[in-house]
C-alpha positions in Angstrom: 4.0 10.7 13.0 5.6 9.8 9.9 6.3 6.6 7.6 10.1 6.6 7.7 10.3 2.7 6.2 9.1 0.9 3.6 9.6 -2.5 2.6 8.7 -5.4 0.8 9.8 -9.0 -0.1 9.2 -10.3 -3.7 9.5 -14.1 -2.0 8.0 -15.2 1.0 10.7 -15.1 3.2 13.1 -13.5 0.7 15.5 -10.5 1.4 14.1 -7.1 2.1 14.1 -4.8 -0.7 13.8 -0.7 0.8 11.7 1.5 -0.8 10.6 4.7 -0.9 7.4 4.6 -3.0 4.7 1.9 -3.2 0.9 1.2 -4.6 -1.1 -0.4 -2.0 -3.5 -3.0 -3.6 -6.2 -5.5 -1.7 -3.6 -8.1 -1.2 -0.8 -5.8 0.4 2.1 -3.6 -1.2 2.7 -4.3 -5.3 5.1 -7.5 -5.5 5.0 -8.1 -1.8 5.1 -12.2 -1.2 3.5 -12.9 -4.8 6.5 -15.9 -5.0 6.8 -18.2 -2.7 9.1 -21.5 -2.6 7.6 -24.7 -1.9 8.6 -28.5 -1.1 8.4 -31.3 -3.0 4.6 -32.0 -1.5 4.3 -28.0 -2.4 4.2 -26.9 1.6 5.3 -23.3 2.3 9.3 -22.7 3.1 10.3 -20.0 4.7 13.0 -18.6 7.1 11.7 -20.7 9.9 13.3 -23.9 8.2 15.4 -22.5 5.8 17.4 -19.3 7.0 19.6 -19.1 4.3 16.6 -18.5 2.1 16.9 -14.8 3.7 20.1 -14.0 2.1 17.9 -14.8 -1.6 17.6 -11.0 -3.2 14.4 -10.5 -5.4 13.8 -7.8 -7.4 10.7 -7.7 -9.4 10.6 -6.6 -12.8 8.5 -6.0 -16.2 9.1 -9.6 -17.3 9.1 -11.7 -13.8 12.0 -11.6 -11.0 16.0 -11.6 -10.6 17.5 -13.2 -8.3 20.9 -12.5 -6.6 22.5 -14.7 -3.6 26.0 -15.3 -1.9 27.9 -17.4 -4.2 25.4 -17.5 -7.2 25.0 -16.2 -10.5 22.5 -13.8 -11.3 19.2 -15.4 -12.6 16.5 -14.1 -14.1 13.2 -16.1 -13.8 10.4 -15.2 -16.5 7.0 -15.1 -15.5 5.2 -18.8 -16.1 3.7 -18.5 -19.4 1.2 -21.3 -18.6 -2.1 -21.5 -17.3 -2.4 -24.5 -15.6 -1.8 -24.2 -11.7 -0.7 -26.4 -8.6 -2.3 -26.6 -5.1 0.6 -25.2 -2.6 -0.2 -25.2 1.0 0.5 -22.0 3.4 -0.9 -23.0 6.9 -4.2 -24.1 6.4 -4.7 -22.9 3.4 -4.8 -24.1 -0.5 -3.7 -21.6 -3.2 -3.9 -22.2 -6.8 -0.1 -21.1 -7.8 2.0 -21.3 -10.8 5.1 -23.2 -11.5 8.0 -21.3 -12.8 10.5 -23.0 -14.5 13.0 -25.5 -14.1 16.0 -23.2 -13.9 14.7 -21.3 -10.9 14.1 -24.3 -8.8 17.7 -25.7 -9.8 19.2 -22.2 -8.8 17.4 -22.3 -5.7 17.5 -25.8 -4.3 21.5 -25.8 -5.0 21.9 -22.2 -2.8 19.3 -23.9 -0.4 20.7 -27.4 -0.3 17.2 -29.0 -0.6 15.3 -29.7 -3.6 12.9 -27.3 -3.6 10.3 -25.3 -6.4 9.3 -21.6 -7.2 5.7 -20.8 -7.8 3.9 -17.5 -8.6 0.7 -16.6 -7.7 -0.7 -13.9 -10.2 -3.5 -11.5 -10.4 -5.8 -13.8 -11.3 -5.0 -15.9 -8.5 -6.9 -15.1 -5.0 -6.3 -15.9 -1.6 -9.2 -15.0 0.4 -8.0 -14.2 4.1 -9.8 -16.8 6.7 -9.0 -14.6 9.8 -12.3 -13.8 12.1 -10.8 -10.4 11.6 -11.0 -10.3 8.2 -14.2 -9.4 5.9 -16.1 -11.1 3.0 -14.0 -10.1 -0.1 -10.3 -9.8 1.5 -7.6 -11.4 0.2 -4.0 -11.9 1.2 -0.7 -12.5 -0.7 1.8 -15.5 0.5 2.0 -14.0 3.0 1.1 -15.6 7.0 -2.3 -14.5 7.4 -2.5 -10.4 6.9 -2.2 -8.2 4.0 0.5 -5.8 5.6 3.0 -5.3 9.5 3.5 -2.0 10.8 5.9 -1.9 13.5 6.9 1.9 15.6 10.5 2.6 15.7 10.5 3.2 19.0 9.0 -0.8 19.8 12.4 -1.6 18.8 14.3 1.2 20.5 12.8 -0.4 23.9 13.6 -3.7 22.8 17.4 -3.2 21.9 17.3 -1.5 25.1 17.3 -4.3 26.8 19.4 -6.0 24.6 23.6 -7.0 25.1 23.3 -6.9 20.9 21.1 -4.9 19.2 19.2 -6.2 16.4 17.8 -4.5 13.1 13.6 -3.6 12.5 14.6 -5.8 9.6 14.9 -9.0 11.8 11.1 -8.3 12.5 9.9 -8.1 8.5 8.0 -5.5 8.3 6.3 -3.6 5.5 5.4 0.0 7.3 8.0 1.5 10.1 6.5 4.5 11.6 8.2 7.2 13.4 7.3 10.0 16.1 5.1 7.8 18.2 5.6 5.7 21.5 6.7 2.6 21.6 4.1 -0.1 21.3 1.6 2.7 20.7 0.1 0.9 17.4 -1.1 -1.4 20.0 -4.6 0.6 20.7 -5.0 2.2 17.2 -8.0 0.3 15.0 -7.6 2.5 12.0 -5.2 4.5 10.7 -4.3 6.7 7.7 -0.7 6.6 5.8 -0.8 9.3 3.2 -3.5 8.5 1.0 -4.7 5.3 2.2 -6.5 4.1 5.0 -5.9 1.1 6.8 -7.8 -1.5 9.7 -5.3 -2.3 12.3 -6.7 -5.5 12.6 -4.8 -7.4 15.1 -1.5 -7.9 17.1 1.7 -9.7 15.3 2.4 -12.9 17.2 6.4 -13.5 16.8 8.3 -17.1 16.4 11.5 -18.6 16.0 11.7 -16.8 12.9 12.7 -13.3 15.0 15.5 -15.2 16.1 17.2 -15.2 12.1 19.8 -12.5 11.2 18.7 -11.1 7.7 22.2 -10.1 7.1 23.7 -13.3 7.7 20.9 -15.5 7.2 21.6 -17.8 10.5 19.6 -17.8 13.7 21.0 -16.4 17.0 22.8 -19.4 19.2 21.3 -17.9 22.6 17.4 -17.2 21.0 17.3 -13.3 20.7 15.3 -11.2 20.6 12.7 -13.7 21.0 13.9 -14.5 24.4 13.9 -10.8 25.4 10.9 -10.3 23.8 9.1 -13.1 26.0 10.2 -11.5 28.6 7.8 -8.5 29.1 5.7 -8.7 25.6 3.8 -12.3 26.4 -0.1 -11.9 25.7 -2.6 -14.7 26.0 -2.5 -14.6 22.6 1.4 -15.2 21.8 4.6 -13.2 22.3 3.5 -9.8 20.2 5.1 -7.0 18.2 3.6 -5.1 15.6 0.5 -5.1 14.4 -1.1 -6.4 11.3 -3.2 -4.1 8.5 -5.8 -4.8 6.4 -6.0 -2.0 3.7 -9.1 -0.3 3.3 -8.8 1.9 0.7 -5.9 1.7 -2.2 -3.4 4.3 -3.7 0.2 5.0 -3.2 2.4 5.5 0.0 5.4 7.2 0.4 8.2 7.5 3.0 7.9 10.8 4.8 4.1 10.6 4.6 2.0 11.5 8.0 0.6 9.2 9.7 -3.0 10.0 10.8 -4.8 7.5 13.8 -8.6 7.7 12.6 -9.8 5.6 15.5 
C-alpha cells in the first residue's frame, strides 16, 4: 500500500490544490482549512450552499493567500495584521477567527453573488475537536469535525463502477488517497502509519449533498450522483459512508509514494 494523493484546501470548501509533500501538524495537513468564508451573522459557507465557491483557487503563501477564480483578477490577501478576533460558527461550534480585509470579502462576495467575509484562524487560534472520538488536547482546523479523510482508490473504482458517469476522488475531498488496497478496506483499520507519521482512524466519513458538486465546474449534478449511487449499497445506521476520518497521532512530513503501514 502506498499514498498516491495528496491534497489540501487553503479555504474551507475551496479548490483542491495537489501535492506531493506535506507537514502533518495537530490540526491536520499545513494550510489545510485555516480560511474559511463566513456570512454576514459569521456562519460557515461552504460548497453545500455555495458551489461556485469550489471553483475559488487558494494558494498559501509567506505573506497570507492568492486567490484565482473564473472571471476574476488575481488577488492577493495579506494575513490580518490585527489581534482582535470574531466568533464564527462551524456546526456547533464557536471559533475565535480573524477578519481579513475588506478587499478579499469584495472579491469574494462579487464571484459568489452574496455578501459574504474571509476570516483566518492562526496558530494561536485553537479549535478543540468535541467528537466522543476525539481526546483531551485535539484540535481541528475549519474543517467538519476531523483533523484529516483518507479515502482507497479502489472505493471509488467500485463506485464509478456502478456509475453511467464517472466522477473524480476529487468530488469526495479528500486529504490522503491510498493505493494497493481493497476497496472500502480503511473501513476496519484503527491505526495506521503513512511514512513517518502515525495516524487513529477514528471514524467513518458520513457523505451529503455536498458529493453531489462537480469541483471542475462548481455545479451540483441535476439527477443527485454519486450520492444516489452511493445510498444505494453504502447506507450505515450512522449515515451514507465513504472514507474514513484521521486523527494524527504523531507529526512530521508525508509524501506521495510513501507505504502505508496498518498498525491495528
Amino acid at each position: 500500500m502506498q499514498l498516491s494523493g495528496l491534497y489540501l484546501y487553503p479555504i474551507k470548501s475551496s479548490a483542491p490544490l495537489e501535492m506531493r509533500t506535506a507537514v502533518v501538524e495537530p490540526r491536520g495537513l499545513r494550510h489545510d482549512r485555516r480560511w474559511m468564508v463566513v456570512d454576514a451573522e459569521d456562519r460557515f459557507l461552504t460548497g453545500r450552499q455555495l458551489p461556485r465557491l469550489t471553483l475559488v483557487r487558494a494558494q498559501p503563501g509567506p505573506q497570507g493567500l492568492s486567490l484565482d477564480a473564473p472571471g476574476m483578477p488575481s488577488l492577493q490577501v495579506p494575513f490580518p495584521q490585527t489581534e482582535a478576533t470574531v466568533p464564527v460558527h462551524v456546526w456547533k461550534n464557536e471559533v475565535a477567527a480573524k477578519r481579513v480585509d475588506a478587499a478579499a470579502d469584495a472579491w469574494l462576495s462579487e464571484f459568489l453573488q452574496l455578501p459574504v467575509h474571509l476570516v483566518h484562524m492562526d496558530a494561536g487560534v485553537a479549535r478543540p475537536m468535541t467528537d466522543p472520538h476525539s481526546r483531551p488536547g485535539d484540535e481541528v482546523s475549519f474543517a467538519d469535525a476531523f483533523p484529516l479523510l483518507l479515502i482507497s482508490r479502489a472505493a471509488l473504482d467500485g463506485l464509478n463502477a456502478r456509475l453511467a458517469k464517472p466522477v473524480s476522488m476529487l468530488q469526495f475531498r479528500p486529504n490522503l488517497v491510498v493505493d494497493g488496497v481493497a476497496a472500502h478496506a480503511e473501513d476496519g483499520w484503527k491505526r495506521i502509519r503513512i511514512g513517518e507519521v502515525e495516524f487513529e482512524v477514528a471514524k467513518a466519513c458520513t457523505r451529503c449533498v455536498f458529493t453531489t458538486v462537480d469541483p471542475a465546474r462548481g455545479e451540483r449534478d441535476p439527477d443527485g450522483e454519486p450520492l444516489r449511487t452511493l445510498i444505494g449499497y453504502r447506507r450505515t445506521p450512522e449515515g451514507v459512508t465513504f472514507g474514513q476520518n484521521l486523527i494524527p497521532r504523531s507529526l512530521g512530513s508525508v509524501r506521495v509514494g510513501d507505504a502505508v503501514e496498518v498498525l491495528a
